[in-house]
N, C-alpha and C positions, 0 to 999 in steps of 0.2 A: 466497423472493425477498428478503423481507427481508436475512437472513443475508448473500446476495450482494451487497445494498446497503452492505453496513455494512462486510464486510471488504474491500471497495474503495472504501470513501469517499473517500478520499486521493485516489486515480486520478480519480472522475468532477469533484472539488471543483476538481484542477489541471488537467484538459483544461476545464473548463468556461471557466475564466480563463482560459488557455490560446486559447480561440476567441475568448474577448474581448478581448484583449489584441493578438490577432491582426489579428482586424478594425478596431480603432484603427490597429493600426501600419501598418496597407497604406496610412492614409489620410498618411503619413508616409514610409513609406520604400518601397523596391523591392521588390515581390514576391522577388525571390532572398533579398534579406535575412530576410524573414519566411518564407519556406521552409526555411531553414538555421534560423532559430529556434524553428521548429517542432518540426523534427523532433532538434536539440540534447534540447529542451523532452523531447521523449517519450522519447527514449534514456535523460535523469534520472530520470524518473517511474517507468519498467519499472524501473531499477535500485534505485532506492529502496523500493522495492515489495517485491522481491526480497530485498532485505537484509533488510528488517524485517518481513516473515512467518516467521511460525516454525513451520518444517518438522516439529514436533515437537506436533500439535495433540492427538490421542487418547491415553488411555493403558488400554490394554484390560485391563491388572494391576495388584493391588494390589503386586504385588513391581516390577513398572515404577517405580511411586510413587516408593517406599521407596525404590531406588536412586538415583534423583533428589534424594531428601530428604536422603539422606545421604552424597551426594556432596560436600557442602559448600559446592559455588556455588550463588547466591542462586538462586531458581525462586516462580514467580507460578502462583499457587492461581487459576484461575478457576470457580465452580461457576454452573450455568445452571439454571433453572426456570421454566416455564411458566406457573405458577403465583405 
């Protein structure tokens, strides 16, 4: 559960503000406006989301690595432990 928290923080941090933001602005403008703002709002969010996961999370070989390493563009080592 964790894991699922954390690589959507982004998502829950901007719908969060997002609902805040929201409920101010009704006390200000027209529901229509704030419905187009909304869903503007989450159209950004799914795409941004989107862009910046990287579809390339496992690598089941050491030759996977290697290829990567020495393809020459830059590449982020992340190791995880439990412990």
């Amino acid at each position: 559960m964790y894991n699922l928290i954390n690589q959507y923080s982004l998502i829950f941090a901007t719908a969060f503000l997002l609902i805040v933001f929201s409920l101010i602005g009704l006390r200000f403008f027209s529901s229509k406006y704030i419905l187009v703002f909304v869903l503007a709002s989450l159209i950004v969010m799914v795409l941004f989301q989107s862009i910046q996961k990287n579809s390339n999370e496992n690598m089941s070989t050491v030759q996977s690595f290697e290829n990567i390493r020495s393809s020459g563009s830059p590449y982020l080592l992340y190791m995880y432990s439990d412990y």
